[in-house]
N, C-alpha and C positions, 0 to 999 in steps of 0.2 A: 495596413493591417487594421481591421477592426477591435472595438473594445473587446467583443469576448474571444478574440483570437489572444487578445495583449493580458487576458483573464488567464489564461488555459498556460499561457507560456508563463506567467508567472508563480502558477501553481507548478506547473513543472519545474523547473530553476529553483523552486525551495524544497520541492521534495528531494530532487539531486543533493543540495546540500544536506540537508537531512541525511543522507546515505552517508554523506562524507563525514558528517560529523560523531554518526553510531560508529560506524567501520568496528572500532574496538571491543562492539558488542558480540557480534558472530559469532555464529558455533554451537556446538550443540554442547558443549561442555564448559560454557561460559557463565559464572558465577551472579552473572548479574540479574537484578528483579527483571519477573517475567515478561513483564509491559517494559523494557525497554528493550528484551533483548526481541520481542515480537517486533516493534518500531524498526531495530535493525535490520532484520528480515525483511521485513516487507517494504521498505524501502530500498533495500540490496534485490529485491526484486525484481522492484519496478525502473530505478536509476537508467537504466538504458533508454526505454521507452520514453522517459523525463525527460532525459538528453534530447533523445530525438525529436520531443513536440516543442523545448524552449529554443529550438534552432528551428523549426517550423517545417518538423517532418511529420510522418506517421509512422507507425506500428501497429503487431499482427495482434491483435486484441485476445486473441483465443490465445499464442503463445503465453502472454503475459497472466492469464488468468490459472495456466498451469502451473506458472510461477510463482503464484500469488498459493494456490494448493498443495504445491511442495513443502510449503513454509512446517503444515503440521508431522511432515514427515523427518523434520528435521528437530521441531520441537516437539514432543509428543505430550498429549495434551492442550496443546495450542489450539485456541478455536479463531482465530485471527482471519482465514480465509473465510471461516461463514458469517463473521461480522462483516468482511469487504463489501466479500461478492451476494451475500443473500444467497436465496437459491435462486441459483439462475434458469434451472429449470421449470419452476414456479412461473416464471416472471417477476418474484419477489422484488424489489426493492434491499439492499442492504440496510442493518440499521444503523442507525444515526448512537452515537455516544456524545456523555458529558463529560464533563474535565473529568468526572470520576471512572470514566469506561462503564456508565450505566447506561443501558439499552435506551434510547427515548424513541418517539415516534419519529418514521423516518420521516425528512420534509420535502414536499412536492415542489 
């Protein structure tokens, strides 16, 4: 396995955990601040596909990105999927955030 194979799988194996450790967050009638319960979702999104690249598979990318767009129909008001994905029709670039979830330029 090369470095940025052993990169990809260890970004995946922390998002999984991520998933596991929100779990409590979910739902659309969950009390808790909106940045965590957004973290929960979209890591409840993604968790499968994590799975499957830290074990060294793949996944349907377009699946996963409707996943990731469900999220606002479940939070409403959530703008979490056009931070991810940007506009994908653009070609956009998502943006990049700081510790504070302030927009910064994305990085190339």
């Amino acid at each position: 396995m090369n470095r940025h194979d052993e990169k990809i799988q260890l970004l995946a194996a922390a998002l999984y955990e991520v998933r596991l450790l929100l779990g409590a967050y979910l739902g659309s009638n969950n009390e808790a601040d909106e940045s965590i319960r957004e973290a929960a979702h979209l890591s409840y999104a993604l968790h499968n596909e994590a799975e499957a690249v830290s074990r060294g598979g793949d996944f349907d990318l377009d699946a996963a990105i409707r996943r990731v767009e469900a999220i606002e129909k479940i939070l409403p008001g959530s703008t979490v999927s056009k931070r991810v994905l940007g506009n994908r029709n653009a070609g956009d670039q998502p943006a990049q955030h700081d510790a504070d979830g302030k927009a910064s330029p994305a990085i190339a």
